[in-house]
C-alpha positions as CSV (number, residue, x, y, z in Angstrom):
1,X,5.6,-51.5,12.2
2,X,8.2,-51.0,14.6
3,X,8.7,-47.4,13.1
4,X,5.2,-46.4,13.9
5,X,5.5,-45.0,16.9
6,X,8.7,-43.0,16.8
7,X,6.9,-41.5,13.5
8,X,3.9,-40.5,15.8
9,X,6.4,-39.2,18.6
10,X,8.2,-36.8,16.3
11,X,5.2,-35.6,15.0
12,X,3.4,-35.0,17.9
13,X,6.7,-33.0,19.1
14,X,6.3,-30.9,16.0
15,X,3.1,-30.1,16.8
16,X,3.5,-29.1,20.0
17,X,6.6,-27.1,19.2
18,X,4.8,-24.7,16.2
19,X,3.6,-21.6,17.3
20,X,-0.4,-21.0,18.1
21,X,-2.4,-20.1,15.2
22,X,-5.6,-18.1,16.2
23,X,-8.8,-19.3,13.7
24,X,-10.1,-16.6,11.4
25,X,-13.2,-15.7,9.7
26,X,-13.0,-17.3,6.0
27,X,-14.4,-14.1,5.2
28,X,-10.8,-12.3,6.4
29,X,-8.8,-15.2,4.6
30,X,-10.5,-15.5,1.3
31,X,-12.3,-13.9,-1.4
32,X,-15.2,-14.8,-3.6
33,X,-14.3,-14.8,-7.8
34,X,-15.8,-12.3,-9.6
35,X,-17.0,-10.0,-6.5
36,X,-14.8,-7.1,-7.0
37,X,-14.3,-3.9,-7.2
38,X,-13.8,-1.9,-10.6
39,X,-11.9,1.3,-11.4
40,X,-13.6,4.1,-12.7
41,X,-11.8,7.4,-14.3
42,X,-13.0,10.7,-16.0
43,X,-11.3,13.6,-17.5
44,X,-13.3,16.9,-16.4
45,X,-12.9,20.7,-16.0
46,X,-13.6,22.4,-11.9
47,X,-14.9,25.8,-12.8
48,X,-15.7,28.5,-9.6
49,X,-12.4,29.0,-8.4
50,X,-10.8,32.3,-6.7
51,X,-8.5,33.3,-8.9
52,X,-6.7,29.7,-8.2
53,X,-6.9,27.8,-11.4
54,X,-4.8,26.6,-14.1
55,X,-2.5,29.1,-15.8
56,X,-4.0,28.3,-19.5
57,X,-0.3,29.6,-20.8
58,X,1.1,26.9,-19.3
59,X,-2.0,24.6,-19.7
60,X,-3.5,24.6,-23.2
61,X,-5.4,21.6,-22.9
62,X,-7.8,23.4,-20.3
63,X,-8.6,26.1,-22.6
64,X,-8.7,23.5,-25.2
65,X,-11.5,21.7,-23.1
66,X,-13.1,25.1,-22.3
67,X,-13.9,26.1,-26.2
68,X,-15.1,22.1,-26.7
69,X,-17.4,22.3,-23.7
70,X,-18.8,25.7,-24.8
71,X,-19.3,25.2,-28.3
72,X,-21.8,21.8,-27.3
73,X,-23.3,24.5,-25.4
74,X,-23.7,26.1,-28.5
75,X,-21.6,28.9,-27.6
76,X,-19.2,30.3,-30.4
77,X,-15.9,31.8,-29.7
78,X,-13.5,33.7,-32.3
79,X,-10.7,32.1,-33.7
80,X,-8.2,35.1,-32.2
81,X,-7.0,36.1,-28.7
82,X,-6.3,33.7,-26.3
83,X,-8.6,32.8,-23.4
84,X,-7.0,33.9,-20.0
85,X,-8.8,31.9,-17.6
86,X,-8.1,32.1,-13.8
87,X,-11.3,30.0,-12.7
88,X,-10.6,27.1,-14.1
89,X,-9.0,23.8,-13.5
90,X,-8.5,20.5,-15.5
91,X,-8.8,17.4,-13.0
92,X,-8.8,13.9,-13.0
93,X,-11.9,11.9,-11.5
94,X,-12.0,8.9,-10.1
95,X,-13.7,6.3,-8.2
96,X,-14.1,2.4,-7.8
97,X,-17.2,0.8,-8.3
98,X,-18.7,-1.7,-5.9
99,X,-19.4,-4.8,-6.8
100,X,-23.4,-5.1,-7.7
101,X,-23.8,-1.8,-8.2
102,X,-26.8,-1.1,-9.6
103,X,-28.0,2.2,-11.8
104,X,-29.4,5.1,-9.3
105,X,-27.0,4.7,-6.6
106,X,-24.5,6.7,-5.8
107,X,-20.7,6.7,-4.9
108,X,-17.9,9.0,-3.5
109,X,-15.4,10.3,-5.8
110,X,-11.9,11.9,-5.6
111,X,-11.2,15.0,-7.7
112,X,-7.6,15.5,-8.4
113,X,-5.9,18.7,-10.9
114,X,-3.8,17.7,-13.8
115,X,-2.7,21.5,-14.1
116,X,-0.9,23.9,-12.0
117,X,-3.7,24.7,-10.3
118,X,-3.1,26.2,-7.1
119,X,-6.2,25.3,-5.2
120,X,-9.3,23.3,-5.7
121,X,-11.4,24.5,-2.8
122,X,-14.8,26.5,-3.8
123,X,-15.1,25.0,-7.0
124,X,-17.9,22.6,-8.5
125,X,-16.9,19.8,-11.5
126,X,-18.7,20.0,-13.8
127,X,-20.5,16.6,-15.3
128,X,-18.5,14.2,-16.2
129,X,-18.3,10.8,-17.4
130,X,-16.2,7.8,-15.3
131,X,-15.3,4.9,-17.8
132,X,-14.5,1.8,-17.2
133,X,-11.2,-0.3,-18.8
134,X,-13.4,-1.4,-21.5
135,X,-14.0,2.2,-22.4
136,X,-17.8,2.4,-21.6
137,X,-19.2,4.8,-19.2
138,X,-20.7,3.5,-16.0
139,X,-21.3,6.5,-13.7
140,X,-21.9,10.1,-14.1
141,X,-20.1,12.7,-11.7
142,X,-20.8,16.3,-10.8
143,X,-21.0,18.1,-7.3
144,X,-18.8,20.5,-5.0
145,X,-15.5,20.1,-4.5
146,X,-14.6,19.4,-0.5
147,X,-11.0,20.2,0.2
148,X,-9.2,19.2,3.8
149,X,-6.8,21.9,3.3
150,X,-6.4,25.5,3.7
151,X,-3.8,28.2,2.4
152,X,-2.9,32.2,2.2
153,X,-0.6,34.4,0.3
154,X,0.5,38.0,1.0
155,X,3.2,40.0,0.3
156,X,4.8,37.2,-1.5
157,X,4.9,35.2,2.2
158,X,2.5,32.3,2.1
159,X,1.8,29.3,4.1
160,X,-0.6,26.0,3.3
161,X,-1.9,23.3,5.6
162,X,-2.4,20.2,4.1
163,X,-3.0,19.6,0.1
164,X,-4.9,22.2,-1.4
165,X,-5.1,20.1,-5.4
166,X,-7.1,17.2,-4.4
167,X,-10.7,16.9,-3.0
168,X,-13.6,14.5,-2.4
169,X,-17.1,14.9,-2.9
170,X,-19.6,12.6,-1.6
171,X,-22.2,10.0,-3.5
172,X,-20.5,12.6,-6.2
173,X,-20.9,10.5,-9.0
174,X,-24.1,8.1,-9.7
175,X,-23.6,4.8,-11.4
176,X,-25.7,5.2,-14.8
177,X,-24.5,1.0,-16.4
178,X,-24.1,-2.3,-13.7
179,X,-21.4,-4.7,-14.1
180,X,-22.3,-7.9,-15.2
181,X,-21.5,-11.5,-13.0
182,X,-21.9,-14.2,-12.9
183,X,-22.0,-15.4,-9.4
184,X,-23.7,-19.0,-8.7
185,X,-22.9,-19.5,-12.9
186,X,-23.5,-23.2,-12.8
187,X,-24.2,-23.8,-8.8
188,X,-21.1,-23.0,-8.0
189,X,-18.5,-20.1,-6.8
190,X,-14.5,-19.9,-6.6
191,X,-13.4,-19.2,-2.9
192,X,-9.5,-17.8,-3.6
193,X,-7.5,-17.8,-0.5
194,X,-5.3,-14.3,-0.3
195,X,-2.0,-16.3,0.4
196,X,-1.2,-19.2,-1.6
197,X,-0.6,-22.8,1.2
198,X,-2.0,-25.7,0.5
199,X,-1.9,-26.7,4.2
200,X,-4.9,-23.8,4.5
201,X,-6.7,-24.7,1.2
202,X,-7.0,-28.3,2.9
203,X,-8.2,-26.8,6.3
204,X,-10.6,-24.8,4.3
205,X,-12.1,-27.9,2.2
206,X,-12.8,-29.7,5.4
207,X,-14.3,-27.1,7.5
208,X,-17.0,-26.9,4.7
209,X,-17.6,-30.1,3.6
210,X,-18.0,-31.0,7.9
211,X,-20.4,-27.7,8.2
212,X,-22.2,-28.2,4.9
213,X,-21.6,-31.6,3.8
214,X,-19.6,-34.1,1.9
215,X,-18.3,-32.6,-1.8
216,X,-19.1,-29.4,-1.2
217,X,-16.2,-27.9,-1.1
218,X,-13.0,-29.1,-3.8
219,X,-9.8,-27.8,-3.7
220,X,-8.3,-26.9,-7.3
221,X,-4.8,-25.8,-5.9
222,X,-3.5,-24.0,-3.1
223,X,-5.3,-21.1,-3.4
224,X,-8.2,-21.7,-5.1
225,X,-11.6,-23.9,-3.9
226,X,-14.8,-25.0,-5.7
227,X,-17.7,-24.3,-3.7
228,X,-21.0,-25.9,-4.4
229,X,-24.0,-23.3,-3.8
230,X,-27.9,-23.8,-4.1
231,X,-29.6,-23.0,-7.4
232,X,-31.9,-20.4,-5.8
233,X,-30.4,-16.9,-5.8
234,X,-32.1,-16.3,-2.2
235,X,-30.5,-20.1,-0.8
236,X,-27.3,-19.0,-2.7
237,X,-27.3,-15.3,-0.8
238,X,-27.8,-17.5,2.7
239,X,-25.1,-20.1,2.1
240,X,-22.1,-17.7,1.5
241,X,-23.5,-15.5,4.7
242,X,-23.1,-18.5,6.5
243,X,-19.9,-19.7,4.6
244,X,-18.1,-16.8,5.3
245,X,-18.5,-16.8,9.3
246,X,-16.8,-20.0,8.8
247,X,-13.6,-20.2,11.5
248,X,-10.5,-22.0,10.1
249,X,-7.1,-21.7,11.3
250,X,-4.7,-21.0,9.0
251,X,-1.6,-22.8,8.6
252,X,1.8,-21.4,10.3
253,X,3.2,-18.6,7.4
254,X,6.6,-19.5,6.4
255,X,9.8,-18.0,8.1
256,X,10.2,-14.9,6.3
257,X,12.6,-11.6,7.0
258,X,11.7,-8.5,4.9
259,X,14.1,-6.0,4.7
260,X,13.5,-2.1,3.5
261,X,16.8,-1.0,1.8
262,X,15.5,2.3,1.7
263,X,14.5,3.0,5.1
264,X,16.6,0.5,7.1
265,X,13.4,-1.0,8.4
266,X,13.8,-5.2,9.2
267,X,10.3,-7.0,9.7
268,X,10.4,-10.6,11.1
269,X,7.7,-13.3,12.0
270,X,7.7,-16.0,14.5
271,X,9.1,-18.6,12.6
272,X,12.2,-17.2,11.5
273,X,15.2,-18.9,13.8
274,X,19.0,-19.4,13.5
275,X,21.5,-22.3,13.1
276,X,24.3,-22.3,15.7
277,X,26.4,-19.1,14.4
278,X,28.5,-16.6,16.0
279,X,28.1,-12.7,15.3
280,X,30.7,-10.2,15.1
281,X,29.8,-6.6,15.0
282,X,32.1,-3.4,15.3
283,X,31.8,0.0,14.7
284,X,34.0,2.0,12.5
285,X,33.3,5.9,12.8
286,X,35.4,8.4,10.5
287,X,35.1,12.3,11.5
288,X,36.4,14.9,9.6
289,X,36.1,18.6,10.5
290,X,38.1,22.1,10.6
291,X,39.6,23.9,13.5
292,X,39.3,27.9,12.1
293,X,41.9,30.8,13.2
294,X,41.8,34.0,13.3
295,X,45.2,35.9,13.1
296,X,45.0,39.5,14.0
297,X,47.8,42.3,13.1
298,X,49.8,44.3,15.5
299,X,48.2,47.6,16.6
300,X,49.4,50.1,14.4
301,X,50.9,47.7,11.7
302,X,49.2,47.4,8.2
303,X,48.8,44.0,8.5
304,X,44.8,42.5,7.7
305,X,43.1,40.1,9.4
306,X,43.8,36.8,8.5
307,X,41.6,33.4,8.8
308,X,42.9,29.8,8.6
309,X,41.1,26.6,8.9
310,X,43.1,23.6,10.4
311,X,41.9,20.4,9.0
312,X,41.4,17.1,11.6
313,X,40.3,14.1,10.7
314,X,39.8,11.1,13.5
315,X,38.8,7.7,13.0
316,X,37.4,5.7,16.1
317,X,36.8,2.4,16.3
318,X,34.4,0.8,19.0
319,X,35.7,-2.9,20.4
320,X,34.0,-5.5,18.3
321,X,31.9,-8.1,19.5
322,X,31.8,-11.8,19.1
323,X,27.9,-13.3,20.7
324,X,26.9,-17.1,20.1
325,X,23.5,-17.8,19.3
326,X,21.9,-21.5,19.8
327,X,20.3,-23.3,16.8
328,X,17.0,-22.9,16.8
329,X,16.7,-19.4,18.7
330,X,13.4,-18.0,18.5
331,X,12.7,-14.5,17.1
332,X,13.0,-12.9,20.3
333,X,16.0,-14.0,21.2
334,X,17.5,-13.2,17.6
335,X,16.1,-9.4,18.7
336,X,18.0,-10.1,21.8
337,X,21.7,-10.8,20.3
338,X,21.2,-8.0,17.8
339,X,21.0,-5.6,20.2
340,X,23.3,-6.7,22.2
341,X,25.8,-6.3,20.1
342,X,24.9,-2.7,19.2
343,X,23.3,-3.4,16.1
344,X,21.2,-0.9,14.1
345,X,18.6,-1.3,11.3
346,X,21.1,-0.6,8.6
347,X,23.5,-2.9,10.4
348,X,20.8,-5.8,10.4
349,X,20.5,-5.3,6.8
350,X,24.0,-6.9,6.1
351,X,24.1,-9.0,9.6
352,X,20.9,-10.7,8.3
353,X,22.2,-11.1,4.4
354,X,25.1,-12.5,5.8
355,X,23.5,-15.0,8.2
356,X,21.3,-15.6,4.9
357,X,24.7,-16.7,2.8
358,X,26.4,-18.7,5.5
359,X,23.5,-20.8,6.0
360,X,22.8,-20.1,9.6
361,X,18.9,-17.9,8.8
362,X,16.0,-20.7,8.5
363,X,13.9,-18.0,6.9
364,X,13.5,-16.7,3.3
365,X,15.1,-13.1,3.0
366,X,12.8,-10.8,0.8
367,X,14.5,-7.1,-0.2
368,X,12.0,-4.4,-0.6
């Protein structure tokens, strides 16, 4: 007993020394099983252009498409000569379907060429069918193709603002089949958190079962929750409305660095601190160049004009640096040392990997 109370001290101290978590919506920290979105895609043909269409030499599987689409029109073509369209483009459709979509209603759609088309603006795709991954068809698109761009060409000069091979057409495509679910299957629905923490999945439990009730809410692991839910469909729609407007505070996010190899770029969060360490930083810059001559001949002489080029190379090297940081230095005063010492993105790349191996970063170090 006589350890009780320095057990309560430290964690009170702990408490008081994490960071301030704001409370969120369960809405914006979790998700409901099985209401999703599904990808659609469709192979179709954009017919009306001006003169901006595939180059079927280059493109066979337009033309191919072209001669299929005519002949179910019951249109015959001869077996010789090749079909020179200029009118025509081969595109990609797709969309992503909401969840209970139901036949009738419509959605947007993006049309995107496949070919060498130059432009897509002016043209209308033709119908086409959207499958799903299971290889059915749930929506059928067709409409005018809108394109944000614009572009000209004269006198072999030409100029283009913005993409000219992709466009959008709006409630484009209706949805012909609805996706099955099976929301409320057996009173009950899966809440899955969008991070993984079992500190939140526990937060989560008891701020339903205290709103709605003892063993409403169970938690299966740290990210997913068993929610109980009325066996009416209209008492089921109610609960989640007023599930979702929940607030729960999350738990603190674990000290993480990321670091973006490719563009330098070094993303920290308010937990990441350091061990007692010292930094050294110093710059070592190497220029190479060439000072050019020009030697000219003596009036009268039959000498030529000679040029030389006098190589230099200097290497500079800026004073190096030596700053102490404290244990337990908060991110902004981690920001702090690194700039003092002159330290750019691409420099914090290996400050931060070294700090990593020596022991000193109390942060998991993620490279992207």
């Amino acid at each position: 007993m006589r350890f009780k109370f320095p057990l309560l001290a430290l964690c009170a101290a702990l408490v008081a020394a994490a960071p301030a978590v704001h409370a969120e919506r369960l809405k914006d920290m979790a998700s409901i099983a099985g209401v999703r979105q599904n990808q659609l895609s469709g192979y179709g043909l954009v017919v009306g252009l001006d003169g901006t269409g595939d180059q079927t030499s280059q493109t066979p599987f337009t033309v191919q498409s072209i001669i299929a689409m005519l002949q179910q029109k019951g249109v015959n073509l001869p077996p010789t000569g090749q079909l020179q369209l200029k009118n025509v483009a081969a595109v990609m459709v797709t969309t992503s379907l909401p969840a209970f979509a139901q036949p009738g209603q419509t959605i947007d759609i993006t049309v995107s060429s496949i070919g060498n088309a130059k432009s897509l603006r002016g043209g209308t795709l033709l119908m086409t069918p959207l499958h799903g991954a299971d290889g059915q068809v749930y929506a059928m698109a067709q409409g005018n193709v809108l394109v944000g761009g614009a572009g000209a060409s004269a006198g072999g000069a030409q100029t283009q603002v913005n993409h000219l091979s992709v466009g959008k057409i709006s409630s484009g495509a209706t949805v012909e089949k609805a996706v099955a679910s099976n929301l409320g299957e057996n009173n009950q629905i899966r809440l899955e958190l969008n991070q993984t923490d079992f500190a939140t999945a526990s937060r989560v439990v008891s701020a339903l079962n205290d709103q709605f009730g003892v063993g409403t809410a169970t938690a299966l692991d740290g990210r997913v929750i068993r929610v109980r839910t009325p066996a009416s469909s209209d008492a089921r729609v109610s609960f989640i409305g007023l599930m979702e407007n929940i607030d729960v505070k999350p738990a603190a996010a674990s000290a993480k660095v990321i670091l973006n190899a490719r563009t330098g770029s070094v993303v920290m969060n308010q937990a990441v601190t350091l061990d007692t360490c010292a930094i050294s930083h110093g710059n070592l810059s190497v220029t190479i160049g060439a000072d050019t001559n020009v030697s000219q001949p003596a009036p009268g002489s039959r000498g030529q004009t000679v040029v030389t080029q006098t190589p230099s190379v200097e290497i500079k090297k800026d004073p190096g640096k030596v700053v102490l940081v404290k244990g337990g230095a908060s991110l902004a005063e981690v920001v702090k040392a690194m700039n003092s010492i002159g330290a750019t993105p691409q420099d914090l790349l290996a400050i931060l990997q070294a700090l990593k191996a020596a022991g000193s970063l109390r942060a998991e170090l993620e490279i992207i």
